[in-house]
C-alpha positions as CSV (number, residue, x, y, z in Angstrom):
1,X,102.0,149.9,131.2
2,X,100.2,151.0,127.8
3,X,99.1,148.4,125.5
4,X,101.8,148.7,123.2
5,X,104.1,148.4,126.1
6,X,102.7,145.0,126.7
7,X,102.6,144.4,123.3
8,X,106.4,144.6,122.6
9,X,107.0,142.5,125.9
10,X,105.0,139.2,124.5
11,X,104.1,139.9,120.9
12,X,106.6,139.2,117.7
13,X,107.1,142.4,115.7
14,X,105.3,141.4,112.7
15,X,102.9,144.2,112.3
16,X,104.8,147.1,114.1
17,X,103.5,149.5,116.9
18,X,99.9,148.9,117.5
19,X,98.1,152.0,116.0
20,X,95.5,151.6,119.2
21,X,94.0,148.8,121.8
22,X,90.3,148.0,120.9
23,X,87.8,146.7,122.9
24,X,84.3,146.9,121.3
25,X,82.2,147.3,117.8
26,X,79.5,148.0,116.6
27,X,77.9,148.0,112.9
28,X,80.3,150.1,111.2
29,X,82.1,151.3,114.5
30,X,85.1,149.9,116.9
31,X,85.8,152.0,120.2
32,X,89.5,151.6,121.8
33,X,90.3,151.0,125.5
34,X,90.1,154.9,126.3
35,X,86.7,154.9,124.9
36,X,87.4,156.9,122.0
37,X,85.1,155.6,118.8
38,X,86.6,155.2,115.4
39,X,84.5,154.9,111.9
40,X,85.8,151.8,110.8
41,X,86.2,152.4,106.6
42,X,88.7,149.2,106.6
43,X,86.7,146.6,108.2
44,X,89.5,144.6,109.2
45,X,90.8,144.6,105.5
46,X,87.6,143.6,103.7
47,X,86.7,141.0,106.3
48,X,83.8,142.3,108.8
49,X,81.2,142.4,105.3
50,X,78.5,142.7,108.2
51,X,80.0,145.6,110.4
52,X,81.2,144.9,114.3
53,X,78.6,142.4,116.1
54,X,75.9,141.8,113.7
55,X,73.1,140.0,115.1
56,X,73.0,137.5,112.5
57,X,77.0,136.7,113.2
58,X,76.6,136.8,116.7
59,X,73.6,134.3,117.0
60,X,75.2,132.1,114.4
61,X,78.1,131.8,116.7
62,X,76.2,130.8,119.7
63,X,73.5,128.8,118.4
64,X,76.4,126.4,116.7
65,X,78.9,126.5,119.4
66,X,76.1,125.0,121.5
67,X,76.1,122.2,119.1
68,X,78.8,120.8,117.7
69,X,82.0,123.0,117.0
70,X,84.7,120.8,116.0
71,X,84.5,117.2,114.5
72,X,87.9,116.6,112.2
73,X,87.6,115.8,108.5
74,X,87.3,112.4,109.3
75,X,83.7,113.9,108.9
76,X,81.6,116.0,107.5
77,X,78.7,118.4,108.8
78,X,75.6,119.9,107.8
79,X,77.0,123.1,108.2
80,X,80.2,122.0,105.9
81,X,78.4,120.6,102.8
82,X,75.5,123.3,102.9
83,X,78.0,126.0,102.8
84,X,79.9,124.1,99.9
85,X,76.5,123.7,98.1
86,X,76.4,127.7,98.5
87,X,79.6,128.9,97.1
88,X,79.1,126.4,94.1
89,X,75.9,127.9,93.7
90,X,77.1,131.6,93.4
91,X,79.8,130.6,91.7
92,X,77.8,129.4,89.0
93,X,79.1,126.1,88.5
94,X,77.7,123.7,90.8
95,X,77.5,120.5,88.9
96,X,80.9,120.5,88.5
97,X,82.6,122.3,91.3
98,X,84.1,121.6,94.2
99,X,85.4,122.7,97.5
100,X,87.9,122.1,99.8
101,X,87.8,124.4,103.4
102,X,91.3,126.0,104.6
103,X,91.6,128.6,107.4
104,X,92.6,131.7,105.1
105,X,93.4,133.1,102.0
106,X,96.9,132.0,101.8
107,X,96.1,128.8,102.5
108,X,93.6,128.7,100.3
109,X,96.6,129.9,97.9
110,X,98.6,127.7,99.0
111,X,95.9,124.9,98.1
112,X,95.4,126.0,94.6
113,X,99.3,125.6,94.1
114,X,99.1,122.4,94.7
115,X,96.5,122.0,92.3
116,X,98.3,123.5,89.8
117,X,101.1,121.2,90.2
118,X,99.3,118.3,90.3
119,X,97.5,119.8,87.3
120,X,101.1,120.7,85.4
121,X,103.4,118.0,86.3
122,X,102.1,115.2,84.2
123,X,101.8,117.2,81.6
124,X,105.6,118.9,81.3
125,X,104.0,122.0,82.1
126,X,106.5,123.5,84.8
127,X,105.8,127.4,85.2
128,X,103.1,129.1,87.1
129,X,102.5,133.0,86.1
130,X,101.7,135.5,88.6
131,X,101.3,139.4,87.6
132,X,103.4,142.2,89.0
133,X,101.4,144.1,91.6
134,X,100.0,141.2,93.1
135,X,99.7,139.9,96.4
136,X,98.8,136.4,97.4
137,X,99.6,135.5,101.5
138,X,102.9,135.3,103.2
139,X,103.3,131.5,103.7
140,X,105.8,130.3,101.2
141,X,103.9,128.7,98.5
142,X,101.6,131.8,98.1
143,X,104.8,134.2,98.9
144,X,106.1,132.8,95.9
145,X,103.6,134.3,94.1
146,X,103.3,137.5,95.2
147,X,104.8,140.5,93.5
148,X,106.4,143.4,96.2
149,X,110.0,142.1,96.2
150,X,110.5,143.1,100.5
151,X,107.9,140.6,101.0
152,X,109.8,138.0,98.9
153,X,113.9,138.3,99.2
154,X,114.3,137.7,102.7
155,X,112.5,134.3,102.4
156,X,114.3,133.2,99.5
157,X,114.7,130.4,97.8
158,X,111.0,130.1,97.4
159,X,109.1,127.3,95.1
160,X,110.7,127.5,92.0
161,X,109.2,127.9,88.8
162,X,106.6,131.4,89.0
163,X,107.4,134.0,86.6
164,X,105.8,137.5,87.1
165,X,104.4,139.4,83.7
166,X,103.3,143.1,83.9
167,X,98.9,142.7,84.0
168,X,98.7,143.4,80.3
169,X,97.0,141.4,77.5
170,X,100.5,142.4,75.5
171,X,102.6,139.9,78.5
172,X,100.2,137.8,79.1
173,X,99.6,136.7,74.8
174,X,103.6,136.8,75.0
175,X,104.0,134.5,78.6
176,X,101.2,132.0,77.9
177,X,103.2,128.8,76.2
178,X,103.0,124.9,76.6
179,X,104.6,125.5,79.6
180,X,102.4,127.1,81.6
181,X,100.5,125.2,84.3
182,X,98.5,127.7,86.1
183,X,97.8,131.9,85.8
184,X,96.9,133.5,89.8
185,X,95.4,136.8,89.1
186,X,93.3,139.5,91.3
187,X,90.7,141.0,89.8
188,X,91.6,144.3,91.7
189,X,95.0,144.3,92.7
190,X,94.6,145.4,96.7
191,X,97.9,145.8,98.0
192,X,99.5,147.5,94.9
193,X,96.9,150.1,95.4
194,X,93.6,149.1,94.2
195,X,94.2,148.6,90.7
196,X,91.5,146.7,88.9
197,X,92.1,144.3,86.1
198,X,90.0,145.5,82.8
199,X,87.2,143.0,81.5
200,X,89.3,142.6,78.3
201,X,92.3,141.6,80.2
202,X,90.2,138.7,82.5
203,X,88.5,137.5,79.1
204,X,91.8,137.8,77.2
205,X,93.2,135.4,80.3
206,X,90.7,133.2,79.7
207,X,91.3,132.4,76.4
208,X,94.6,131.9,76.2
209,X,94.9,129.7,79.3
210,X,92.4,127.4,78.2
211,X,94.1,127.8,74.7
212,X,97.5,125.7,75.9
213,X,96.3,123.7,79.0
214,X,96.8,126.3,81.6
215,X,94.6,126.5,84.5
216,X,93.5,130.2,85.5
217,X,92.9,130.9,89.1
218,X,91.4,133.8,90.5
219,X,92.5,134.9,93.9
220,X,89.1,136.4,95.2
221,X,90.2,136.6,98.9
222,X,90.0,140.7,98.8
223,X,87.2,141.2,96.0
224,X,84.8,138.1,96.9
225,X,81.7,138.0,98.7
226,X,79.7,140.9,97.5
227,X,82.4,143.4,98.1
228,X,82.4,144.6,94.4
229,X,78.8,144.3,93.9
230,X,78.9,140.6,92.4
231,X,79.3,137.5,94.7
232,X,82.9,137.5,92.9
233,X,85.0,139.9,91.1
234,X,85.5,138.1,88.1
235,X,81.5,137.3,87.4
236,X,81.0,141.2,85.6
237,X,83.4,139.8,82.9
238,X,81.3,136.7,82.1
239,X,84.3,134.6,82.6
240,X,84.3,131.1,84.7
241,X,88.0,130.2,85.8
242,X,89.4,126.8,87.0
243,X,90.0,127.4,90.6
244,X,88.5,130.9,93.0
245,X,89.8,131.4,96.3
246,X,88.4,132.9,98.8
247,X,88.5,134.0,102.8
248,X,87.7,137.6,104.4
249,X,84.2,138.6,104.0
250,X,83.2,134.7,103.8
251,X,83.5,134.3,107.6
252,X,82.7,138.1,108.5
253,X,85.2,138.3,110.9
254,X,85.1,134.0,111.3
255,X,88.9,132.7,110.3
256,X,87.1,130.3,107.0
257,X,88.5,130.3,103.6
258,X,87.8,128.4,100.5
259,X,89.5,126.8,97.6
260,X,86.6,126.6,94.6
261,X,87.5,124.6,91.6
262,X,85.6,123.3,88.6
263,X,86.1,120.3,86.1
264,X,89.5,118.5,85.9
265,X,90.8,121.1,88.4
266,X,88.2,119.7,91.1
267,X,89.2,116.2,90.9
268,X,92.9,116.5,91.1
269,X,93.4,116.0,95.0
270,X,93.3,112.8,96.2
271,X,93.4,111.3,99.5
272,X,96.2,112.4,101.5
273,X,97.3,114.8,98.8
274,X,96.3,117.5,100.6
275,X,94.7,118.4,104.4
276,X,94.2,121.1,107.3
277,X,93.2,120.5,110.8
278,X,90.5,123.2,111.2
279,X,89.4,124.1,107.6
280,X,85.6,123.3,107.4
281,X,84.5,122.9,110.9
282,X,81.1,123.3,111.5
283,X,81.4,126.7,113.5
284,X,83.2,128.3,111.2
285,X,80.9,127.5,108.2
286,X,77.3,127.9,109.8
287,X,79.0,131.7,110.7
288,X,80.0,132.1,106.9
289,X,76.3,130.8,106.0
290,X,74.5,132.8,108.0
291,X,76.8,135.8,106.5
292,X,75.9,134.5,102.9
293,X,71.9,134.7,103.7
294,X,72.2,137.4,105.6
295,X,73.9,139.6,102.6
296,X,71.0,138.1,99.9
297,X,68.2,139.3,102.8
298,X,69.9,142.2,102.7
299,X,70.9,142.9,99.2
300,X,74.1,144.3,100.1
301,X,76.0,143.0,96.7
302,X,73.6,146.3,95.6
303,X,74.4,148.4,98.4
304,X,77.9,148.0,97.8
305,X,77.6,149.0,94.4
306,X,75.3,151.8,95.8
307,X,77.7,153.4,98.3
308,X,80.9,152.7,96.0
309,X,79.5,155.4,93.6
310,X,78.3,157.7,96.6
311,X,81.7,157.8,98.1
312,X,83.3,157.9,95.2
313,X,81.3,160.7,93.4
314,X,81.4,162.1,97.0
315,X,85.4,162.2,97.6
316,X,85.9,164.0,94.1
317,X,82.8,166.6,94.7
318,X,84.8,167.5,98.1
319,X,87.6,169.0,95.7
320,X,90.7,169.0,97.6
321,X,94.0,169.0,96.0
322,X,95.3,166.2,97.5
323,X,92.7,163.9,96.0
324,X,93.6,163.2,92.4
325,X,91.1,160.3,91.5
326,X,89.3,157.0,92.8
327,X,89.5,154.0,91.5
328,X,88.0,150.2,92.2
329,X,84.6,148.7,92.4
330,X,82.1,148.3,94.8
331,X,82.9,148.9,98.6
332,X,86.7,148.0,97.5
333,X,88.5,151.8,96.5
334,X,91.5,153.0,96.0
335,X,91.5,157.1,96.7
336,X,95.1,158.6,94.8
337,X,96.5,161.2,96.3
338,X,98.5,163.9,94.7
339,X,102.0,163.1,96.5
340,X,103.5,160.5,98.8
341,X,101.7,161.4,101.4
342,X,99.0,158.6,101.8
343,X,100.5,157.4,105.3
344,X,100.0,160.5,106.6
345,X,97.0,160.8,105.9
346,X,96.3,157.1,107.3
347,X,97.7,158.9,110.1
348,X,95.2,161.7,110.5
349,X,92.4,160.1,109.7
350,X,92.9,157.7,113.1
351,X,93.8,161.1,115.0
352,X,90.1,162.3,113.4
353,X,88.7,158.9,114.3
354,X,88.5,157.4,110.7
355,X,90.0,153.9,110.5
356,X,91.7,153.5,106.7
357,X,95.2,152.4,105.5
358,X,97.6,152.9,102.8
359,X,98.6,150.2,100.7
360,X,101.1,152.6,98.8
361,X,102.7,155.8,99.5
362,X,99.9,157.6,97.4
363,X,96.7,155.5,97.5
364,X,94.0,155.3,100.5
365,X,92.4,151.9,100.5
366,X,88.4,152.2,101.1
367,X,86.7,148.7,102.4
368,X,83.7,149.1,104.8
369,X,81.3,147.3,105.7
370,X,78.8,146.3,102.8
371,X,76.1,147.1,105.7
372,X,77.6,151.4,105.2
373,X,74.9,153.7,104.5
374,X,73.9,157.3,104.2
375,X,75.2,158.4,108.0
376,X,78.5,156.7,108.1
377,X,79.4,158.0,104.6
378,X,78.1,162.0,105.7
379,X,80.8,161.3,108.8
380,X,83.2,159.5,106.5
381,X,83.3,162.6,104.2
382,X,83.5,164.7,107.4
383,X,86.3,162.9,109.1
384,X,88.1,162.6,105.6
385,X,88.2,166.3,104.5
386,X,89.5,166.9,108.4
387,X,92.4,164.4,107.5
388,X,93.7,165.7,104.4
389,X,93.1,169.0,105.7
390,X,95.6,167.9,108.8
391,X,98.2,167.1,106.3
């Protein structure tokens, strides 16, 4: 029986038809079980920052498995607080940050809500503002605030109280009143296509959420750990919100994400107000440190920047008339095609052996590894042109 055979017999269709059966990786390559090899330009959705098996991932793994892999947070490890210590340090704002360790992005969503209730509450302040085009996890907190109505209506009623604006200064100088407890933003807007958020419109955020009391939370999940050239998307806009979440690229393929806040925001939970099983173990967070020093030693915040502008330079210079721009930052792009034909092209490009995906009918979403250089984007370009070529 083929694998999607077996997976249809014992899997829930969440995801659809597997699109193929892998078995191996390496750097910025997976092969599938018929031992055909696939450039992977997706990198499990902006989450493998060091490629397929890096040796840095792979020895953090054993070398902390061997010690001490699960404890509770009943306690804390080394491994826990030195990786807090880190992402406050990034961040910027370590003497008056802190963290709190969840599993994933939503949940680290789903942790900032919270906050934003505790936050609001005592206040009066009863509305959270999330923008149109956003996405934010499936689990019903963050569900609530994402944008793409399919998602949404068949899980309704959701947490009341989120209102969506369109991601202009114009809404948000017109949304932002006493009533507003938090604004969730993306600094590049993944699933609606790879839309980044100007520097005007983050600063512009800033100001008027501080302005009446609001906090401003930056959902970092897709953009964070180097992937736009900056440990965080948000830091190129000399901006420094209340809460950042993140996941992906922190782990490098380890489930690990983070809720990072700062000043009042980091001393709103309490004990009991808030808790996960997992989040924090020391596995998990020796893996995302090692993938935090192992991007500095590497400098690939710069190679990200580096290869964006190769690719994307590259992509236009192949002048095909399906490709009508680029957008995004860093190893995180958007490529628009001409007409609806961007799952097509998904399509060919795994025929070619090119893994990408389409977030909309007319955008290809670019996120490889930050470790991509010169070869894998010569047989990117290759593999690319074949694609839209196919279609």
């Amino acid at each position: 029986m083929s694998s999607q055979g077996r997976a249809a017999q014992v899997l829930m269709n969440s995801y659809g038809e597997p699109q193929a059966e892998l078995v191996r990786g390496e750097g910025c390559h997976v092969w599938d079980s018929s031992g055909k090899r696939y450039l992977d330009f997706l990198a499990g959705i902006a989450v493998n920052a060091l490629g397929h098996a890096h040796p840095a991932f792979v020895t953090a793994i054993s070398e902390q498995a061997a010690t001490l892999a699960h404890i509770s947070n009943f306690f804390v490890s080394p491994p826990q607080l030195k990786l807090a210590e880190t992402l406050l340090d990034i961040s910027g704002a370590r003497s008056s940050g802190r963290v709190f360790f969840t599993n994933s992005g939503a949940e680290a969503n789903e942790a900032s809500l919270k906050l934003a209730r505790l936050h609001g509450t005592p206040l009066g302040k009863h509305t959270v503002i999330a923008l149109e085009g956003s996405f934010h996890g499936r689990t019903l907190g963050a569900l609530s605030l994402t944008s793409n109505p399919r998602y949404r209506e068949p899980f309704e009623p959701l947490p009341a109280g989120v209102a969506r604006i369109e991601p202009t200064i114009e809404a948000l100088e017109a949304a932002l009143d006493e009533d507003v407890a938090a604004l969730f933003l993306e600094p590049i807007q993944g699933e609606a296509g790879v839309v980044p958020l100007s520097h005007e419109f983050l600063r512009r955020a800033r100001e008027l959420t501080s302005q009446v009391g609001a906090l401003l939370v930056v959902d970092e999940v897709q953009t964070g750990i180097a992937r736009t050239g900056s440990w965080f998307g948000f830091q190129d806009s000399g901006i420094t919100p209340d809460i950042i979440t993140v996941a992906k690229g922190l782990g490098g393929g380890f489930p690990i994400g983070a809720c990072i806040a700062y000043g009042e925001a980091a001393a709103l939970f309490y004990p009991g107000a808030h808790g996960t099983t997992f989040g924090g173990n020391p596995l998990g967070c020796h893996v995302s440190q090692a993938v935090l020093d192992t991007i500095v030693e590497l400098d690939l915040a710069s190679n990200a920047l580096l290869r964006g502008e190769q690719i994307a330079a590259a992509v236009l210079a192949l002048d095909e008339p399906l490709v009508k721009g680029v957008r995004g930052r860093g190893l995180l792009l958007g490529i628009e095609l001409a007409k609806d034909v961007a799952p097509e092209v998904a399509a060919a490009a795994r025929a070619a052996g090119l893994i990408v995906n389409s977030p909309n009918p007319r955008v290809i979403r670019l996120a490889p590894p930050l470790t991509v250089g010169d070869e894998e984007v010569t047989e990117f370009l290759t593999l690319f042109r074949k694609a839209l070529r196919d279609v």
